[in-house]
N, C-alpha and C positions, 0 to 999 in steps of 0.2 A: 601369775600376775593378773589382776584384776584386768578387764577392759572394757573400755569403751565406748559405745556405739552411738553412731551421729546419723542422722540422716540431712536431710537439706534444710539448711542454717539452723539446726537443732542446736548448737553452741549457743543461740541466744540466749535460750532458757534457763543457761544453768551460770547468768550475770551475775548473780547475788553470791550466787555456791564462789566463783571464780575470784569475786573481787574483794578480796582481805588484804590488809596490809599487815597484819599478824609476822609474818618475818620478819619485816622490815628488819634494819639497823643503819644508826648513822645516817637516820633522815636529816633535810634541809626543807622546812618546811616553805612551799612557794614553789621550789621544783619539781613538779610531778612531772613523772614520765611520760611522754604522747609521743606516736607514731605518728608520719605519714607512710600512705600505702599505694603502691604502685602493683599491676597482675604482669608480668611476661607476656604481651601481646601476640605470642607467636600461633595462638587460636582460639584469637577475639570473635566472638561471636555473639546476638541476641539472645540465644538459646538459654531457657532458665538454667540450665545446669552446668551452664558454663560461667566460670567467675572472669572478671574485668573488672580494669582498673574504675569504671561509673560505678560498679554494682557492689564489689565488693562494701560490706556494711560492717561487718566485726570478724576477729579472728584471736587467738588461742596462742598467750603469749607464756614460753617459759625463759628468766633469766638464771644465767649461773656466771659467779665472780671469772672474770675474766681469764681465760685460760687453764678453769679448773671444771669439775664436776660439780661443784660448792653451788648449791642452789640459793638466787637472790629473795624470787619469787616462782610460784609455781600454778600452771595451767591460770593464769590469768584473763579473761577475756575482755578485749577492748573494742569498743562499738565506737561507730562514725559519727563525728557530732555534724552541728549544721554547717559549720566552718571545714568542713574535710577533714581534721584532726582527729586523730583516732584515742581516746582516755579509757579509762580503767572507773566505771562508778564508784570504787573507794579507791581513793589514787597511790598507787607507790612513788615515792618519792628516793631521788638518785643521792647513792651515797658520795662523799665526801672524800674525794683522790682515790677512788676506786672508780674501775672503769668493768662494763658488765659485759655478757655475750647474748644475742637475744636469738631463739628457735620460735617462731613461726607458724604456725597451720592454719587454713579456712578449708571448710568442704559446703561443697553443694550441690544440689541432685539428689536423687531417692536411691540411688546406691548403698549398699553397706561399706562404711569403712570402722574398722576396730581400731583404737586407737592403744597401743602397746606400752609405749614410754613418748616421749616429747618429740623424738626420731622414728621409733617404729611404727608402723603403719602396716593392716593388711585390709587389702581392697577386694571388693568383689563384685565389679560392674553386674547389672541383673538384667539376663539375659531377656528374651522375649523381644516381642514387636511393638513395641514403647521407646520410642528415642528418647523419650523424656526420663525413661529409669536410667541414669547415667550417674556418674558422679563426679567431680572435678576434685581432686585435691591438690592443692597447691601450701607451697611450701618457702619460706623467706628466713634466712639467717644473715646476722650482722654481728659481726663481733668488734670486741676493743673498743667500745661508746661509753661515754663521761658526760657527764656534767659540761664542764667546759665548752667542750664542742656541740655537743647537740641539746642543753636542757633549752635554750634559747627557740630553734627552730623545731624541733623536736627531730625524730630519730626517721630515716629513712626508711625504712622496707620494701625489698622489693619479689614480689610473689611470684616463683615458676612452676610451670604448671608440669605434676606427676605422671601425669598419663601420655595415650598419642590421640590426636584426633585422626577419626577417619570420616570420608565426605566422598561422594560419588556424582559422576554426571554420564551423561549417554549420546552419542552422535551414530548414526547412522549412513556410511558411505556407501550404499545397496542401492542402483536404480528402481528394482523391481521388488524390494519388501519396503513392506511399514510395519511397525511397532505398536501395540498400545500396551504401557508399562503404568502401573501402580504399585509397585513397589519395589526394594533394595535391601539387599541384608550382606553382613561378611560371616563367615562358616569357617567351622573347626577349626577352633579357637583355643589359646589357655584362657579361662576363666576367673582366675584371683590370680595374685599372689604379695609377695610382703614388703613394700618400700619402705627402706631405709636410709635413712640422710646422710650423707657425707659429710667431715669434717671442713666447710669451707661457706666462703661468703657467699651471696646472688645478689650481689649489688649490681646497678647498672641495667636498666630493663633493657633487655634486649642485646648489648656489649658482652657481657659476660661470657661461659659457658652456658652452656645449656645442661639441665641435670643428666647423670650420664645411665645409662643403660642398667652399668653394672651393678644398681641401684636399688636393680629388684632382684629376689632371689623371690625360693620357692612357688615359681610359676606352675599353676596344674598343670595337668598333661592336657596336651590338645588334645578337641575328641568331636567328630559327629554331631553332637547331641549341645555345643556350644556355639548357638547363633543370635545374631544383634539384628534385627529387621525395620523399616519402616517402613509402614504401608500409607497411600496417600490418595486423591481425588486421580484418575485414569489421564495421563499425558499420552497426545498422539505424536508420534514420531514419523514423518512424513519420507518418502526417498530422499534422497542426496541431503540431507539434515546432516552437514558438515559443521556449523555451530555447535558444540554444545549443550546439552541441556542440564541443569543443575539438578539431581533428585532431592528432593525433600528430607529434611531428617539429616542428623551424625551423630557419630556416637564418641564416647570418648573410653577409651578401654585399653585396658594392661599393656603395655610395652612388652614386647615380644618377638621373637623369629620366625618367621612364617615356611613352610615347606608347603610348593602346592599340590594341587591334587592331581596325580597322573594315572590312575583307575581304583577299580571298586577293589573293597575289600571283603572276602567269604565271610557269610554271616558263620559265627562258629557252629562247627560240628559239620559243615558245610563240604562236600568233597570237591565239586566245582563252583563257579558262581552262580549265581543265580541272580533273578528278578527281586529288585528291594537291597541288592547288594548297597552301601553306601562309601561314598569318596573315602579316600585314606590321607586326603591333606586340605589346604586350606583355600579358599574360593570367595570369589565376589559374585552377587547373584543379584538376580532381576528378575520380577518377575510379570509376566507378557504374554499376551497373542502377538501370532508373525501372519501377516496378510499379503498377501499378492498379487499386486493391480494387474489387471487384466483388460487384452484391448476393447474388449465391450464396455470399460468404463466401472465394472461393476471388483468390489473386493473379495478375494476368496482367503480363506482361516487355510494356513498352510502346517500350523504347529500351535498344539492348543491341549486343553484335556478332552478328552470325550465328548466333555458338555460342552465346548465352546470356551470355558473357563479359562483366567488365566494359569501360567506353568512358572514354575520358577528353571531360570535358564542357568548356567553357572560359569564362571572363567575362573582358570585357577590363579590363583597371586603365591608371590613368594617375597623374601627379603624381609630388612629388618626397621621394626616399629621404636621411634625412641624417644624420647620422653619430650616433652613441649614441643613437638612437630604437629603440624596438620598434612596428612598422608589424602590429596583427592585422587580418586580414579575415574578415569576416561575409557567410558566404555563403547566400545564401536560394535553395536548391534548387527553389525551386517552378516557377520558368519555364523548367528543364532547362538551359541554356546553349547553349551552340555548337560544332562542330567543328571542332576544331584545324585540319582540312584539309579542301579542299574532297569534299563528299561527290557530288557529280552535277553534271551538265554539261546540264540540260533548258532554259538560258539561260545561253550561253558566253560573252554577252556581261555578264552581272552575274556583280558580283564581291563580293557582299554575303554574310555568315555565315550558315552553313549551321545553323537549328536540330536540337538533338537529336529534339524534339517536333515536328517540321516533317513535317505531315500526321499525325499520331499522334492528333488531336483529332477523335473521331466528326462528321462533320456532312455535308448534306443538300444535294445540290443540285436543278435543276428541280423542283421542288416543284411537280407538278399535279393538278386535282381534274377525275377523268373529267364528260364533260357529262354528261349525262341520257339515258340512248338510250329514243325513241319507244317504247312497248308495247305499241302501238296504242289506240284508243278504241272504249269499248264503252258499250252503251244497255239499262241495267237495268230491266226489265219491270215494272209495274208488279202 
């Protein structure tokens, strides 16, 4: 099967290709077909690659005779007029005591999606530290619509969204550290895989179900080497920072189960672990200097690179991502996290997370109190 690749609102282009009435039958001339269009509100946001009910502007209509396979018209594209009304620039017009079934699509974002048949769909959020290469794909079906009932007001649609959103924020409940973080990523990851529509309505923004999970097949293997980053202008996170802080950036990516990461895994060929060894599951990361106010007033780097530079810190996450959710995490800075990769090898046979703060805590060992040295005895006179 041929397919075809969209990037963000690239369906505009291909207006003229899309709108033929060439199948028609059993027009009524004066009825053409027009949509209203509503997106799933359930992770509205500004972000250009996220679609909403303001934004969305055209989307990617196939009908088939009511209850069959029997195609009306096909890959159709209908753009926003001034009025909100959604038309077809050569119009199809509704036939006459036949009632149709309408499938759905908008994308947007610089992600890849293939577009297979009118249902399938394979996605591949593009990884890197760009929030903005994301991609929304969202999806609206209606069936059983006439003449009758809708040429008047025209045809409902209601758009939910494929994917999960993920969004992060940071609080620090630590009297004695602070934080300076510019950046946020989630790690080891599936990376694509292939959504497919279900045989049923999304009418009802928000009422309805929700698309369901089991929605997508052929998920990569999570792996390493699959991370979503955003890096941003240096936030300081001050002690007892019990608010909140929103990080910059989300991403919108595959619906998936996450396992997290509980130690390094041997690079192959590798008899023990080693230095560079990397996580074997999935994490939320920050990435940070940790400082340490001190009574002089002055700050000391307690966890950092070499150079002073920021470290990316990690927490592992687990549980499962489903389809038009927004997933935010709350991250409590205080305990530093862990290192993505193994940091030393002074027990090559543990393979357990390397803390940031591991050895960085003042403390005391042998603790002893000298005896008493004899100073001889002496006989005061009287």
């Amino acid at each position: 099967i041929m397919m075809k690749k969209f990037a963000f609102f690239a369906v505009a282009a291909l207006a003229l290709a899309y709108c033929s009435n060439d199948e028609t039958t059993a027009v009524n001339e004066g009825q053409a077909i027009k949509f209203r269009a509503v997106v799933n509100n359930a992770t509205r946001t500004s972000s250009v690659s996220n679609l909403t009910t303001n934004n969305i502007s055209s989307f990617v209509v196939n009908a088939k005779m009511a209850g069959t396979e029997s195609p009306y018209f096909v890959d159709a594209l209908f753009t926003k007029g001034d009025n909100g009304t959604f038309t077809c620039g050569t119009p199809y017009y509704w036939p006459l005591g036949e009632s149709l079934d309408f499938y759905a699509y908008s994308i947007a974002g610089d992600g890849q999606v293939s577009v297979n048949d009118y249902k399938t769909f394979v996605v591949t959020p593009v990884a890197g530290e760009d929030p903005q290469h994301q991609v929304d794909l969202t999806y609206a079906a209606t069936k059983g619509r006439n003449k009758e009932a809708d040429a008047a007001a025209g045809v409902s649609l209601n758009f939910r969204h494929t994917g999960s959103k993920i969004a992060a924020k940071v609080k620090n409940t630590n009297d004695k550290l602070k934080f300076e973080v510019e950046g946020w990523k989630v790690g080891y990851l599936s990376a694509s895989g292939k959504f497919t529509f279900a045989d049923a309505n999304t009418d009802g923004n928000n009422s309805g179900t929700l698309l369901s999970a089991s929605q997508w097949s052929e998920l990569a293997e999570a792996n390493a080497e699959t991370k979503y980053a955003s890096n941003f202008d240096k936030k300081f996170i001050a002690v007892n920072t019990t608010d909140p802080v929103a990080l910059d950036g989300e991403f919108i990516l595959v619906p998936q189960t996450l396992v997290g990461a509980t130690n390094y895994v041997k690079t192959d060929g590798n008899a023990q672990y080693a230095v560079g060894d990397k996580v074997n599951g999935s994490y939320i990361a920050v990435k940070l200097i940790i400082k340490t106010v001190a009574s002089n007033g002055n700050d000391y780097i307690v966890a950092a690179h070499a150079d002073g530079s920021t470290v990316w810190a990690i927490w592992p996450i687990s549980g499962n991502w489903e389809p038009g959710k927004k997933y935010t995490y709350t991250i409590d800075l205080a305990g530093g996290g862990y290192y993505e990769e193994n940091e030393d090898n002074d027990d090559p046979d543990d393979p357990g997370l390397d803390p940031l703060l591991k050895d960085a805590v003042i403390k005391f060992v042998d603790v002893t109190v000298d005896e008493w040295v004899d100073g001889g005895e002496f006989f005061p006179a009287m």
